[in-house]
N, C-alpha and C positions, 0 to 999 in steps of 0.2 A: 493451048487454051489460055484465055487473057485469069489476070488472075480479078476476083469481084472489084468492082469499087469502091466498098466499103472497107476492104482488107486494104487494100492500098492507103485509103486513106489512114487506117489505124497506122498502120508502120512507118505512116509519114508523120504522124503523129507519137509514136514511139523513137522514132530518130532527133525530134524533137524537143520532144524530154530529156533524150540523154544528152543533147548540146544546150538544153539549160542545166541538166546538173552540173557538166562541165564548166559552163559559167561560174554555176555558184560554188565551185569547188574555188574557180580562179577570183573568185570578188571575195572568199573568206579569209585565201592566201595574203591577198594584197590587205586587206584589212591588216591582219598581223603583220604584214612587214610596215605599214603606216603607225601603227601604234610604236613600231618598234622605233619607228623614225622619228615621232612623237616624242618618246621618252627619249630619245638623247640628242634632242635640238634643248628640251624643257632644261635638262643637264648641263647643257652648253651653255645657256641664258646663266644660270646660277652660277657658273665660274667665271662668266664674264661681267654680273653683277659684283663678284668676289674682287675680281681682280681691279673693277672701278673703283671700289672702295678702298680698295688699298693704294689704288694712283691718287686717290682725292686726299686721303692720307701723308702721304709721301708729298705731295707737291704743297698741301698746308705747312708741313716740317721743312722742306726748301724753303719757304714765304718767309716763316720764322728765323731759321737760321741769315738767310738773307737782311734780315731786317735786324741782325744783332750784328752782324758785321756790315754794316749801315750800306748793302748794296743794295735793299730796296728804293723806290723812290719814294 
């Protein structure tokens, strides 16, 4: 015997549902590893702010010293 058409429909619609839950299980996942990737590009900015400033530093104190031992121009 065939099984109704409405049953079939339902379990087509039941398999359905479990491959969107499955999605939104895998677009929650990825959320959290984006944020995680989020938070340590945002980290990486800051130390590479840190470290500008310290080059910008350093190369004013080159200018200087250059410019007392009269190698600037």
């Amino acid at each position: 015997m065939t099984p109704e058409p409405e049953n079939r429909v339902l379990e087509m619609l039941r398999q359905l549902d479990r491959k969107v839950d499955f999605l939104a299980e895998d677009v929650a996942d990825l959320k959290t590893r984006m944020m995680a990737v989020e938070e340590g590009l945002a980290a990486l900015a800051q130390d590479l702010a840190g470290v500008n400033r310290r080059l910008d530093h350093l190369e004013a104190r080159v200018g200087r010293i250059g410019h007392r031992l009269d190698l600037a121009e």
